[in-house]
C-alpha positions, 0 to 999 in steps of 0.5 A: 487477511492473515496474508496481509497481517502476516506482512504487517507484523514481518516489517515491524510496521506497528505496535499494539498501544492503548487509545491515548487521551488526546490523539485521534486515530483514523479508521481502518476497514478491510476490502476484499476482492476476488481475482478471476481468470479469463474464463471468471473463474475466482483463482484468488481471494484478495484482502487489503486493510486500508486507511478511511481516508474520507475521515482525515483532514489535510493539514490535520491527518497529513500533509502530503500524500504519495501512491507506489505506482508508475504512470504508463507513460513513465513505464514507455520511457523507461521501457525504451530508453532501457531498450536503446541503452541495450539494458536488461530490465526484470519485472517484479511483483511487490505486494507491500511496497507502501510499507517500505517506508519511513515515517517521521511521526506517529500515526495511530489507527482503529 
């Protein structure tokens, strides 16, 4: 948990403000998960803190919505167009992609 709070406040992603009057703030639970090896051995322990989507209202809460991720199809193609354009592809590891990017409005959370 310190871990992801760590990455929250390094990318300036919020400020600390009081409940206003009239705004609604979407709740927000932490989730854990432990990481094993091939054995089921727990090498890591996980923490995330996630927005309780079941509690927004499109239209209300947002307006669109949008997951940092590739479909494996996406990865084939880019993987072998790369490979016949004779490009050299690295791999990178980003745990806090989603907090990369720029909202237009304010969002509040509990």
């Amino acid at each position: 948990m310190t871990e992801e709070l760590f990455r929250f406040e390094r990318n300036e992603v919020w400020t600390l403000v009081p409940k206003l009057a009239g705004k609604t703030a979407i709740g927000t639970k932490w989730v854990f998960r432990n990481k094993g090896d091939k054995d089921g051995i727990v090498v890591r322990n996980k923490a995330r803190l996630v927005a309780q989507g079941y509690r927004q209202e499109e239209g209300i809460d947002y307006d669109e919505t949008f997951a940092p991720m590739a479909r494996i199809e996406a990865i084939r193609l880019f993987v072998t167009y790369a490979a016949h354009m004779d490009f050299e592809v690295s791999h990178m590891d980003l745990k806090s992609a989603f907090l990369n990017g720029k909202l237009q409005e304010e969002v509040y959370i509990k």
